[in-house]
N, C-alpha and C positions, 0 to 999 in steps of 0.2 A: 767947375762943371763936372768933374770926374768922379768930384768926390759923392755929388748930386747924384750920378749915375750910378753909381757904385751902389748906395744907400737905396736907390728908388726897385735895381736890381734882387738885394736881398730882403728887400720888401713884400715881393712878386714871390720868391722862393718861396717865405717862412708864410706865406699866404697859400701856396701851392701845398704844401705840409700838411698846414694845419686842418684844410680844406679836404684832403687824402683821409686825413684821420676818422673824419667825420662821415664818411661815405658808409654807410650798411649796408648789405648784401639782403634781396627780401630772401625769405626763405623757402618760397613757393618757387620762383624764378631759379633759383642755387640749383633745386634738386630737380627742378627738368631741362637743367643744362646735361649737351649730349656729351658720353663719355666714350660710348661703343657704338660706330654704325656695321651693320655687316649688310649692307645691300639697300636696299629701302627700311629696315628692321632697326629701328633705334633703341640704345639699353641708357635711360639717364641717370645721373648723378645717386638721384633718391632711389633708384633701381638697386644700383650697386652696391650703395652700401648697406641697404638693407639684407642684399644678400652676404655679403661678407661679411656683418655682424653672424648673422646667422650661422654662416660658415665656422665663425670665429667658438662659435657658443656648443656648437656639434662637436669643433675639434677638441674643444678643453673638456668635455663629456667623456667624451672618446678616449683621449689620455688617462683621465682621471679614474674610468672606471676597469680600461683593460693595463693599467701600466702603473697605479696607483701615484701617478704623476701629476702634478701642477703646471701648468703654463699659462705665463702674465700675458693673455690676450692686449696688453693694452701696449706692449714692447712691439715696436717700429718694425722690425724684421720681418716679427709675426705677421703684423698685419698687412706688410707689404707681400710675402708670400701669400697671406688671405687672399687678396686682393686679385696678383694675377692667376690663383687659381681659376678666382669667380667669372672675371673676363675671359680666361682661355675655354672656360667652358660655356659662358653662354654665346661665346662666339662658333663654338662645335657645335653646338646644339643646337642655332639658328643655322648655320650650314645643313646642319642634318635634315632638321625641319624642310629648308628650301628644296634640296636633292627629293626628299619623300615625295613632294608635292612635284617637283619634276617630271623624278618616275612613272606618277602615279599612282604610289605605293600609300596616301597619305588616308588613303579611305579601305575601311576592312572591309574583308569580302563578308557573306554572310556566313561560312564556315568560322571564320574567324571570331566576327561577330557573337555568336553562338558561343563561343569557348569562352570568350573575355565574360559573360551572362552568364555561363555558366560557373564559373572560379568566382565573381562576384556573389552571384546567391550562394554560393557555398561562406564565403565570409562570413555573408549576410545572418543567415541559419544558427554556425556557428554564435557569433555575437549575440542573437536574438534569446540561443537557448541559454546558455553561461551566462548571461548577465541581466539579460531581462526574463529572465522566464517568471517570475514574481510582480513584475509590475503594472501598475494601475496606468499605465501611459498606453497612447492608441491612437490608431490613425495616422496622419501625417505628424505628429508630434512623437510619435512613437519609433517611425519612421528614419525620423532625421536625430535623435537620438541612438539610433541600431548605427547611423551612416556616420556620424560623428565619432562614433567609439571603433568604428573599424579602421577610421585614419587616426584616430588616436592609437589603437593597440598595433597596429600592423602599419602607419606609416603609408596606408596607401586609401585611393579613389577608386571610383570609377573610369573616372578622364585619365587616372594614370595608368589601369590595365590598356587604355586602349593604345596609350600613348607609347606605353614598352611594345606592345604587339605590331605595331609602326614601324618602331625602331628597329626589332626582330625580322623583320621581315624587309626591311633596308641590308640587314646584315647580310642577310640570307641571297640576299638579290648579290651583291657585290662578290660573296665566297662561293657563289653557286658554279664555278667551273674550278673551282680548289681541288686537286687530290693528291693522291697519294701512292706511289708505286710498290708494287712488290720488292724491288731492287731497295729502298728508301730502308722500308720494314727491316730487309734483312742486314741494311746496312746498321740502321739503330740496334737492331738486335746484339748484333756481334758488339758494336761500344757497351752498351749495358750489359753484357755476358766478361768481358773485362773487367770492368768496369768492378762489381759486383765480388769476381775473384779478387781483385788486389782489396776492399774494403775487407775483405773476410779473412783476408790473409793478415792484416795489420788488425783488424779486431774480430776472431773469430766468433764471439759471443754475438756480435750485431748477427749473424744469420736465422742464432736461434729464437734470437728475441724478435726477427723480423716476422720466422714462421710463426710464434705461438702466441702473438698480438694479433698477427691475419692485417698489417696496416699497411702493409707494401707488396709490391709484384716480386716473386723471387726468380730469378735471372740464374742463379749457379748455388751450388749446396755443396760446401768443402767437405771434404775427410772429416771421421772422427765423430761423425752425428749418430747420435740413435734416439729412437723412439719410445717414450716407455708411458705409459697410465698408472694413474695411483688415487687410491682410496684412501681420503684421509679423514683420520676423526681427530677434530678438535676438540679444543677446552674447554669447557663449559663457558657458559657466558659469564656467569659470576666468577673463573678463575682467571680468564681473559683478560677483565676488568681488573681483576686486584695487579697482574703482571704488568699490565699495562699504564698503573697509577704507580708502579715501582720501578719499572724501566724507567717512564717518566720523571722519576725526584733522581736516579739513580745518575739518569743524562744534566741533568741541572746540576748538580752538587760537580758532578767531569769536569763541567764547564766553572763553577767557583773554584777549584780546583787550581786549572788553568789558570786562572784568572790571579787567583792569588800567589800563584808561584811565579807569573810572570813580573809580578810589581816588589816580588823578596828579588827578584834576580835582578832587576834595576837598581836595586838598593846596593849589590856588589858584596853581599855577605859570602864570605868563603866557607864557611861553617854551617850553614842553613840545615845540612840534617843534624849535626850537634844540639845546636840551637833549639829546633824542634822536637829534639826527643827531650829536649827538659820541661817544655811547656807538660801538665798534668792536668788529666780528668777523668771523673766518673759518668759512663753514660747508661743509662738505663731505658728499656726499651716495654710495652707491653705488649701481646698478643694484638698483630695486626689485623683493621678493621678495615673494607672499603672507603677508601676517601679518608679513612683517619688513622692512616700510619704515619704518626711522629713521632722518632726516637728524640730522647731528650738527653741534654748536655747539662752534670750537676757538679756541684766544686770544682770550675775551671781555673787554673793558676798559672800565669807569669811568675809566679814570685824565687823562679828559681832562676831564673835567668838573670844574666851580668847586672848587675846595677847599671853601668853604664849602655845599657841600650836603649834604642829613641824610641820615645814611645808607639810613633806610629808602624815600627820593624814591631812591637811589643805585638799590637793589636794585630797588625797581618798574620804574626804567628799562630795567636789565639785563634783567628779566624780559620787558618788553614788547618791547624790542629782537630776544630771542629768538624769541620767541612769530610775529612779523613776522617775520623770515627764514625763519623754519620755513616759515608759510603760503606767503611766496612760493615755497620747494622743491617744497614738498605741491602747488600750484596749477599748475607747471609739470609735476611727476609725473603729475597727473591729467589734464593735457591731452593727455600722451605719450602716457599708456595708453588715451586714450580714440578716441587717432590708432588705435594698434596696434587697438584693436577692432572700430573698423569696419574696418578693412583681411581682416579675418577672415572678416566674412560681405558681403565687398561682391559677391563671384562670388555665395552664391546670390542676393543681393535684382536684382543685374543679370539672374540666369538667370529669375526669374518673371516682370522686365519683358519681358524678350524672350520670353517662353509668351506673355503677353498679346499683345504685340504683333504676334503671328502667329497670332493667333484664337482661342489658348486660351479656356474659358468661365470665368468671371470667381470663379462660385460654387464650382464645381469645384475648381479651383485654391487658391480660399483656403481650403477643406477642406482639401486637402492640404497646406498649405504653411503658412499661419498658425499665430503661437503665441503668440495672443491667445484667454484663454480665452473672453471674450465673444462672440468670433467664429466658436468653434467649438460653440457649443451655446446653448441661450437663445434669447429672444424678439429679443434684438437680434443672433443670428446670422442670422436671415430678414430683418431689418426693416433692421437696419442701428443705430448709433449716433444718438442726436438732440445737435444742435451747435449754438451759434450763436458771432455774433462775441463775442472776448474772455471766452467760459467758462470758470469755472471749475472745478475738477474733474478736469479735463485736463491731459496736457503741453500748452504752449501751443504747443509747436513742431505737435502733429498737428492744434489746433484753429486754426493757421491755415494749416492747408495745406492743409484741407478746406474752408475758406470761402475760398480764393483760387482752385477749381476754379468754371468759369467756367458750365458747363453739364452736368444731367445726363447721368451715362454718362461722363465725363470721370475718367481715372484720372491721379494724380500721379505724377510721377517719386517717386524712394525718396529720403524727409524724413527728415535725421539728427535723432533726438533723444539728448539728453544723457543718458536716464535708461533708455532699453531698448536701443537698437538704430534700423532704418528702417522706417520706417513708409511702405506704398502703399496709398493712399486712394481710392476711388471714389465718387463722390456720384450715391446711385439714389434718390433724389427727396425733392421738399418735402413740410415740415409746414405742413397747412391752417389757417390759424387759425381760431379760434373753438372754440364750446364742445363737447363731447364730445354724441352724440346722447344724449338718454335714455333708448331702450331699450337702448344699450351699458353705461348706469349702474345702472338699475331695481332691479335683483335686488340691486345689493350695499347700495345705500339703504336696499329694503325691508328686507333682511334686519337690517341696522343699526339701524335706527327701530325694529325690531320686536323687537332682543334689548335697546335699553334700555329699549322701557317694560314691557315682560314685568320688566327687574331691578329699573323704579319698583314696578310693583304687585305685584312676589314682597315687597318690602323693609316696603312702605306695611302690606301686610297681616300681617308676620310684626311687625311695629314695633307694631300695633294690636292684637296679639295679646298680645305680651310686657307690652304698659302692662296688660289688663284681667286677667293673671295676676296682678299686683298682688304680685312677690316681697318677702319681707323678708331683709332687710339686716343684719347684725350688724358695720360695718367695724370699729368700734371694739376688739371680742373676738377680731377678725383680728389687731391688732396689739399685745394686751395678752399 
């Protein structure tokens, strides 16, 4: 009887198996299985993943074009972070929704209204004229072709100006008793006025380079600054070019260089300049041409070297032997032509010193005459460059030829640099040290202080809204 039972027992089982195995899921049923409720608001199965596919497809875009990176969207990690991105936000984002309509906030006034109609026909216009101003298309076909390519180029609708303007004005509602003290202001002042001296004290070049990009608020300006303008006349464009195709081989051949002397030093030879002063060749060069300076390498020889060396120490030598003569061709080429380019603009940069030196006005002139674009527009074409000694940033040739000017108003002769042309320098006055006043600062503190904690208390209150909706979760039916 037991044995009866036993047998009738695993019968049931491998029936029960077999019968599991055979079960399919439809797939209509699968993907409106619920996975997120946040209130009466249901997000299902087929919901979600189609946005976290989505997600998945934006984010390897995203990588790939600003980081030249790859990621295997189909790695587990990935797409579990996909995942509860998509959920945590369309669980915000149904809170939000819910709260607007709450409020009341969910319907635009007609001020509103009007602005979102207005930015849309502005799209609209735009699109119509750039891309269809040429076609044969009209009417509501014409239409929905202009409406089409405005969420293709820009990403956006209609229903989504209004839907931000919602949200905008949710925001708005929540930060609208936010501010900001005068005490707060001067408090943050004084940090970044600190702050600002110890960065300038450890690199004092960040200050100059902060002033004469104009990309940040300046807080404090150490010792040792001065101000100077300069007119500079460059190289011809055809001398430019040839420098610039020869710095170019001249940095390449640095780096075979490198490259070859670090694979003789592996090798553990203790002789290596011995060695390489036996290798032998003739190089011969012609008058360089744009894009066709190559010096050439003719009866190159090993053959004097030890019989017993490995061939491949042979070839490195050969190689590095080459690589060296070349640079020194390329290094003398590049001096020549860098004779021949100043010899090109030496009449005008002499003709400005001599305007100057007969009363021309200083400003005037370098409107006319400079072809430096900092100096022809910008905050630092009134004010001038800030410098100090040993900047970086700079060719070093103009950064001391500005700080070897003796006394304001003092122009230099014309300072060849190796990288543009002559630079004529002027130095029209000092930087004061110490800290920036604070009504010069004020406004962009207040304004700063006052857009993060408007984003602490939009965040704190959307964050205490999202916990007391209290959404359920299904992760598990997500991935079943």
């Amino acid at each position: 009887m037991q044995k009866r039972a036993l047998i009738a027992l695993l019968i049931v089982l491998m029936l029960l198996v077999s019968s599991c195995s055979l079960i399919q899921k439809d797939p209509e049923v699968d993907a409106a299985t619920e996975i997120v409720k946040v209130g009466d608001e249901v997000f299902t199965k087929g919901t979600i993943q189609n946005m976290v596919q989505d997600y998945l497809q934006q984010e390897q875009i995203y990588y790939n074009q600003y980081y030249g990176q790859y990621i295997d969207i189909t790695d587990k990690n990935i797409i579990a972070n996909a995942q509860d991105a998509v959920i945590n936000g369309v669980i915000r984002q149904s809170v939000l929704t819910s709260k607007s309509k709450e409020l009341g906030l969910d319907t635009l006034s007609e001020e509103d209204q009007a602005e979102v109609d207005d930015l849309w026909q502005q799209y609209y216009d735009l699109v119509k004229n750039y891309m269809f101003g040429e076609t044969e298309l009209e009417g509501e076909e014409l239409d929905k072709a202009i409406t089409d390519s405005i969420t293709t180029t820009f990403g956006i609708t209609k229903e989504s100006l209004v839907e931000s303007t919602i949200a905008e004005n949710l925001r708005n509602e929540i930060v609208k008793d936010v501010t900001v003290s005068d005490d707060e202001v001067a408090a943050e002042y004084d940090t970044r006025v600190a702050n600002a001296k110890t960065s300038y004290e450890n690199n004092p070049s960040a200050y100059g380079n902060a002033y004469n990009q104009g990309t940040s608020t300046i807080y404090y300006r150490p010792a040792g600054y001065r101000l100077v303008k300069q007119i500079l006349i460059k190289f011809t464009d055809e001398d430019q070019t040839m420098l610039d195709e020869l710095d170019s081989k001249i940095s390449s051949l640095n780096s075979l260089i490198t490259s070859y002397r670090n694979d003789l030093s592996a090798a553990n030879l203790e002789n290596l300049d011995e060695l390489l002063g036996q290798v032998q060749s003739d190089v011969t060069v012609g008058l360089p041409e744009i894009g066709a300076v190559a010096p050439e390498l003719i009866a190159t020889t090993t053959d004097m070297l030890p019989a017993d060396t490995e061939e491949n120490v042979k070839q490195l030598l050969l190689d590095l032997h080459e690589a060296e003569e070349k640079l020194a061709l390329y290094q003398t080429l590049r001096d020549d032509a860098q004779k021949a380019a100043y010899d090109h603009i030496t009449a005008d940069a002499d003709d400005v010193l001599a305007q100057l030196n007969d009363g021309a006005d200083w400003d005037t002139l370098m409107a006319e005459k400079t072809q430096d674009p900092g100096m022809q527009s910008g905050k630092t074409s009134e004010t001038g460059y800030a410098v100090c000694e040993n900047m970086s940033g700079f060719d070093s040739a103009f950064v001391n030829a500005a700080m070897a000017l003796a006394n304001i108003g003092d122009t230099s002769d014309k300072v060849a640099s190796d990288m543009y042309g002559y630079y004529i320098i002027k130095y029209v006055g000092d930087v004061e040290e110490g800290a920036v006043a604070l009504d010069d600062v004020k406004e962009t503190i207040h304004d700063e202080l006052l857009s993060t904690k408007q984003d602490e208390t939009y965040n704190a209150k959307v964050d205490e809204w999202v916990a007391a909706a209290n959404a359920k979760i299904d992760k598990k039916a997500l991935n079943d």
